[in-house]
N, C-alpha and C positions, 0 to 999 in steps of 0.2 A: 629716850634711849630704849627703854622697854619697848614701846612701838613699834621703833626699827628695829628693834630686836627680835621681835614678833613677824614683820614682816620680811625679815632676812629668813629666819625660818619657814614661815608659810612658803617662800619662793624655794628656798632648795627642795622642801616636800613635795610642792609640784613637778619639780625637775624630775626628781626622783622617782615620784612615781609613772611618770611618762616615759622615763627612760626604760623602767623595767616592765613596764607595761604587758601583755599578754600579745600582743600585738607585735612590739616593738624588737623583745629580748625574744630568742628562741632558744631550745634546748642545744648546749654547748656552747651557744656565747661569753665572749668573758665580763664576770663582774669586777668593778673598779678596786679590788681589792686579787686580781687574777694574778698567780707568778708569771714570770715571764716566758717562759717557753710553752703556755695554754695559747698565746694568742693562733690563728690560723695561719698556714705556710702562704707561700704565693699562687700556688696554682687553684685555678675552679673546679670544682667538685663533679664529679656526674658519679647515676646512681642506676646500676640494672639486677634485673633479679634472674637468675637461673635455675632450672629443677634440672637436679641432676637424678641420677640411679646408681646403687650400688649391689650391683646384679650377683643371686645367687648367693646370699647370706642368711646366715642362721637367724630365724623367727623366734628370740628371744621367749616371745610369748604364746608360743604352739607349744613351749617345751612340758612334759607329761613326762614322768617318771624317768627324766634324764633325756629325753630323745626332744628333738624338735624336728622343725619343715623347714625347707629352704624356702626365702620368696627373695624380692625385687625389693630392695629398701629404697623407699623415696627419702631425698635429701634438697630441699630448698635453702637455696643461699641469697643473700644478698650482697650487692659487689661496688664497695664505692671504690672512685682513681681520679686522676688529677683529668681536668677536662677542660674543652674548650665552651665558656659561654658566650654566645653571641649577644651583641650589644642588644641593647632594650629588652632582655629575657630577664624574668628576676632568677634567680642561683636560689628556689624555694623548692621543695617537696615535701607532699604533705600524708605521713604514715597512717597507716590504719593499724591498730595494736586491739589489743582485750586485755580488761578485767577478767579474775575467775579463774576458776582450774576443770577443765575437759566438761563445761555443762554442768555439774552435779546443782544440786535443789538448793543448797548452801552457798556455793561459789558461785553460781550461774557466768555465761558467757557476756560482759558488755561491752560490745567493739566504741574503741577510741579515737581520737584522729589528733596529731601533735603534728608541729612544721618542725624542718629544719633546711640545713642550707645545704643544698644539695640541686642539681636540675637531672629531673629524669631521663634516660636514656642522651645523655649530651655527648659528643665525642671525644672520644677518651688524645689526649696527648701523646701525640706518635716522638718519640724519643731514640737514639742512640743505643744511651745507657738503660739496661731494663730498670726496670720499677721492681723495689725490693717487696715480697708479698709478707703481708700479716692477718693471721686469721682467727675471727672471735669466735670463741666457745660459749655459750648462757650458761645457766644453770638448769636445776630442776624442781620451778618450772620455770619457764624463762619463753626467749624469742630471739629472733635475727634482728631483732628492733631495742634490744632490750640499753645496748650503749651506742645510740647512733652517734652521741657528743664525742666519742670517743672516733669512730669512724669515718664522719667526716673529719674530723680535726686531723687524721693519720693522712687521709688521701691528699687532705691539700698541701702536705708537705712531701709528696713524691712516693706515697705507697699505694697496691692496691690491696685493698683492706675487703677481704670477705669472710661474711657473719654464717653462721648456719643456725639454720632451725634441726633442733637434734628430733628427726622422726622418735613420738612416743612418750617424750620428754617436753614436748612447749603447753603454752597454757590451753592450746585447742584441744591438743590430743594425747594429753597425760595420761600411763599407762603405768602399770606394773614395772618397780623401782630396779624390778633384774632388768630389766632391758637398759635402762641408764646405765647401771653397773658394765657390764658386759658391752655396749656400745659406742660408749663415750669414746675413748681411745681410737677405737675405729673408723669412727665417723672423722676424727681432726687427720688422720692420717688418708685415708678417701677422698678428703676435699683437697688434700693436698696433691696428691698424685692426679687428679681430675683439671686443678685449674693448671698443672704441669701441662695434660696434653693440651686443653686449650691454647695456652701460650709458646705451643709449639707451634714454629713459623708455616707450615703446612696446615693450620687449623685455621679454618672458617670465621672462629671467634674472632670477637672486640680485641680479646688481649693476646692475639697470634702476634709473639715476636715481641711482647713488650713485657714480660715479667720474668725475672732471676728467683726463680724457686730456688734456689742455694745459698739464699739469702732470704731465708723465712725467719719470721717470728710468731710466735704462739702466744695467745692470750687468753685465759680461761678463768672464769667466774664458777666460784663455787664447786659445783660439779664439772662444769667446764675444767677448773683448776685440779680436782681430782682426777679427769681422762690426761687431761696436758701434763703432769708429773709422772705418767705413765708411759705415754708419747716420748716425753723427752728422759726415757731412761732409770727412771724411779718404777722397779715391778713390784707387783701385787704379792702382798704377805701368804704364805702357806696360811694363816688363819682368814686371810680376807678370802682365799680359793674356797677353803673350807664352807665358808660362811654362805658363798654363792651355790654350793651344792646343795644346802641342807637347803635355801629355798628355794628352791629347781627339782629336786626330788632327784640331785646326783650329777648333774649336766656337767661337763667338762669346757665349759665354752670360756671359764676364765684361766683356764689354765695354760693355755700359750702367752698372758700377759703376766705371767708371774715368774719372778726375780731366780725362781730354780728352774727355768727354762733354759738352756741355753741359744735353743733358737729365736727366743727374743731377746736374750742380752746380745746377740749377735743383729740382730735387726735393728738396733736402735737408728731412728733416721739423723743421719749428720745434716741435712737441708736446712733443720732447724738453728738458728742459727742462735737467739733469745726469747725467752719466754718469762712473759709475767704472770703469775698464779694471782690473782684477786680471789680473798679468803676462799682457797682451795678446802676441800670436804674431806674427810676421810680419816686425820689422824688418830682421833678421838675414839673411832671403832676400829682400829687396829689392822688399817689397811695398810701400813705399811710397817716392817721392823727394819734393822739398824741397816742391811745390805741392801734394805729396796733403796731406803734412802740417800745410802754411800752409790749408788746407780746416777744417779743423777748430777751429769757434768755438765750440763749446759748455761752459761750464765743467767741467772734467774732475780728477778726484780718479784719479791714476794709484799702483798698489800692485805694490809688484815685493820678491823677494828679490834681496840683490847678489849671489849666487851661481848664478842660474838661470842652469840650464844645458840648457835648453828654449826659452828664448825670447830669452835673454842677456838681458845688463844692458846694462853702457858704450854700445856698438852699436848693441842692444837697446829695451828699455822704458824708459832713460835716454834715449836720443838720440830716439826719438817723445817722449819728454816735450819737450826741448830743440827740437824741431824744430818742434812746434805753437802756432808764436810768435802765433796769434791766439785763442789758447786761454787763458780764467784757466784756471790749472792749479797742481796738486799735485802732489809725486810723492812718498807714501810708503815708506820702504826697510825692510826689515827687514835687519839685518847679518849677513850668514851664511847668510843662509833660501835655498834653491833655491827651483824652481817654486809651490811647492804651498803657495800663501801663499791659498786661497779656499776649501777643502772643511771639509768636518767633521774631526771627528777621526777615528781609525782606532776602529770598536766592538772592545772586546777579546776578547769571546769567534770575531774572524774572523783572529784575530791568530796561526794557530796553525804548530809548526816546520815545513818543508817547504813553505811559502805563497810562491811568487813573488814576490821583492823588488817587482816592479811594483805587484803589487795594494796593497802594503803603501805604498808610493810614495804612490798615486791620495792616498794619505789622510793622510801623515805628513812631517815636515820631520826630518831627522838631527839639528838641534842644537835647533830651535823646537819646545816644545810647541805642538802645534795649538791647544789649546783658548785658550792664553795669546793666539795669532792671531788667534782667533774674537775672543774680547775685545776685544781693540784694533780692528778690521776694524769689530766691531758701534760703537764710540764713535768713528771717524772718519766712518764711512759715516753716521750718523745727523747728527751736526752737518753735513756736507759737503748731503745732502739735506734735511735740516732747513732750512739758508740758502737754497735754492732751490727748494724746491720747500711747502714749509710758512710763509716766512718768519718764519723761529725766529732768535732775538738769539744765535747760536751761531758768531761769529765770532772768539772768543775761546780756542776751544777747538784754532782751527787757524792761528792768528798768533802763532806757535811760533818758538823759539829752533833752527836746525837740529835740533843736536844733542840727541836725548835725554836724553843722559851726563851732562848740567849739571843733571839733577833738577828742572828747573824746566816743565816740561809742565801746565799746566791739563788738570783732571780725571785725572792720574797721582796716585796714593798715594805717600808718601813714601819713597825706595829702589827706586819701581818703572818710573819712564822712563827707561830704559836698552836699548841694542840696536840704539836707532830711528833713522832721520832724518826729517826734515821738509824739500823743500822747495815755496817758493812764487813762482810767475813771472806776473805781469801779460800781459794780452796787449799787440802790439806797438802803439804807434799810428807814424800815415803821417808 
């Protein structure tokens, strides 16, 4: 009995490890313990990258005693959507990313290469009904690479999902932290009105004629989460304006996204449609108080680990959840997780000894498998977007018992909602 005992084990080990193999698993695939709504939609993936410009903007980093230069902001995107692959094509594309922050002696640049499931430039599915757009924000520092599991996994269910690399803010070309501050916002609301014209029937583009910008979702990691709670109607604290002057030497550049504006309480884009904030930045240094907060009505699906110790919790991504009382909202926990509850996973062959804890950081949780993240992030985010922005009967998936520990999670395996919280707050009425 031991023997077969031994040998029943040696054989599922090899399964096992052949199935998750380097080869075999790629980044966003689901593991045997996946919720249900991670697995992939029906349609094939294709994947194009676009440089766009956002002409005639404030040079963050020219500014000198309050004044800056206007230049040309370069903004590259990348654009997954539902496509057509042609038989015997494998559905692979293979990313080039980096280690490192902007070159320095410490961080140094090491470009990486990770697959996923995706085919390059394939033909996008010409459709009736548009294709509802959702668009990812990184952090800082970050990349338009940074949750591809996430982006392919949107396109194959009927979105076209584009990522930005925020000019100044990715790992090539980290700059001075005002330019983030002051651009973020800018930059989610730029790519939106841009892939608008593209998808205008008279444009040239791939997506001429085939995306309902009116039915956007915002997705933002980190800092990404800090511009996107901006975007979608949460303005900037008189201390956070404050804050951006003194290092500017006086600049005025945040103060049209700040809550005593009323030409930005008047601009808030209704396009948007939902937005999920993945451990959003900010609270902790007093970017927002109680009006910026009550600004914000857009249904929001908020993801935080209670550990983060980058953006906080309690304080933190908890108390903006708590504070956005005119918001239906969510707030996802993962128990234990620090920051880095939205990237891929760490590729193994970049994993090597002597690697700066940091770079290892960008990409890995000390107690959470990433990938197990990936999973769960792919089956809330798609129900959370699904009810809004698709109107999918997906309301069932997120009218959850808090606690995960009670095993009773719709679309969990049995033995596998554990870890998590759930909560859900109504917005306020008068």
């Amino acid at each position: 009995m031991k023997f077969l005992s031994f040998f029943f084990t040696l054989a599922f080990f090899t399964v096992h490890q052949s199935t998750f193999s380097q080869e075999n698993f790629l980044v966003g695939d689901a593991l045997p313990d996946a919720p249900e709504l991670s697995a992939r939609g029906d349609n094939g993936v294709g994947v194009q990258t676009l440089d766009l410009v956002n002409k005639n903007q404030l040079d963050i980093l020219s500014i000198k005693d309050g004044k800056g230069q206007l230049y040309d902001r370069p903004i590259t995107v990348e654009v997954w959507y539902p496509a057509t692959i042609p038989q015997n094509v494998d559905e692979i594309e293979t990313y080039t990313q980096v280690l490192g922050t902007n070159g320095r002696a410490e961080r140094p640049l090491v470009p990486f290469k990770f697959k996923g499931r995706a085919l390059r430039n394939a033909l996008i599915v010409k459709t009736e009904k548009k294709y509802p757009l959702v668009i990812l924000s990184h952090g800082y520092v970050g990349s338009r690479f940074l949750f591809t599991y996430l982006a392919e996994n949107l396109a194959s269910k009927g979105y076209v999902v584009v990522s930005i690399d925020h000019t100044d803010s990715t790992y090539k070309d980290a700059a001075n932290f005002t330019s983030t501050l002051a651009n973020r916002s800018l930059d989610q609301l730029f790519v939106l009105n841009e892939i608008e014209k593209l998808a205008s029937p008279s444009s040239d583009s791939f997506l001429a004629g085939l995306v309902d910008t009116s039915k956007t979702g915002l997705i933002g990691y980190s800092m990404g989460g800090y511009g996107g709670l901006n975007t979608c109607g949460a303005g900037y604290s008189a201390a956070a304006i404050g804050f951006f002057k003194s290092m500017t030497g006086g600049s005025d550049a945040l103060d049209k996204r700040g809550m005593d504006n009323e030409a930005y309480k008047s601009s808030i884009d209704q396009r948007i449609k939902a937005f999920v904030a993945l451990a959003p930045w900010g609270m902790t240094n007093g970017v927002w108080d109680t009006m910026g907060l009550a600004g914000l009505k857009t249904p929001t699906l908020f993801v935080a680990g209670s550990q983060d110790d980058i953006s906080g919790y309690e304080k933190g991504i908890k108390a903006i959840y708590e504070g956005a009382i005119n918001s239906d909202r969510y707030l996802l926990t993962y128990i234990n997780a620090r920051h880095n509850v939205a990237p891929n996973p760490p590729v193994p062959d970049t994993m090597k000894p002597g690697l700066h804890i940091d770079e290892y950081l960008r990409y890995a949780d000390s107690v959470w498998d990433m990938r197990r993240i990936n999973n769960v992030n792919q089956h809330f985010i798609t129900a959370f977007l699904g009810i809004h922005l698709q109107e999918m009967d997906y309301a069932e998936y997120l009218d959850l018992e808090p606690d995960a520990n009670t095993g009773n999670w719709k679309g969990f395996k049995p033995r596998t909602s554990i870890g998590m919280e759930l909560l859900h707050t109504t917005p306020a009425t008068d």
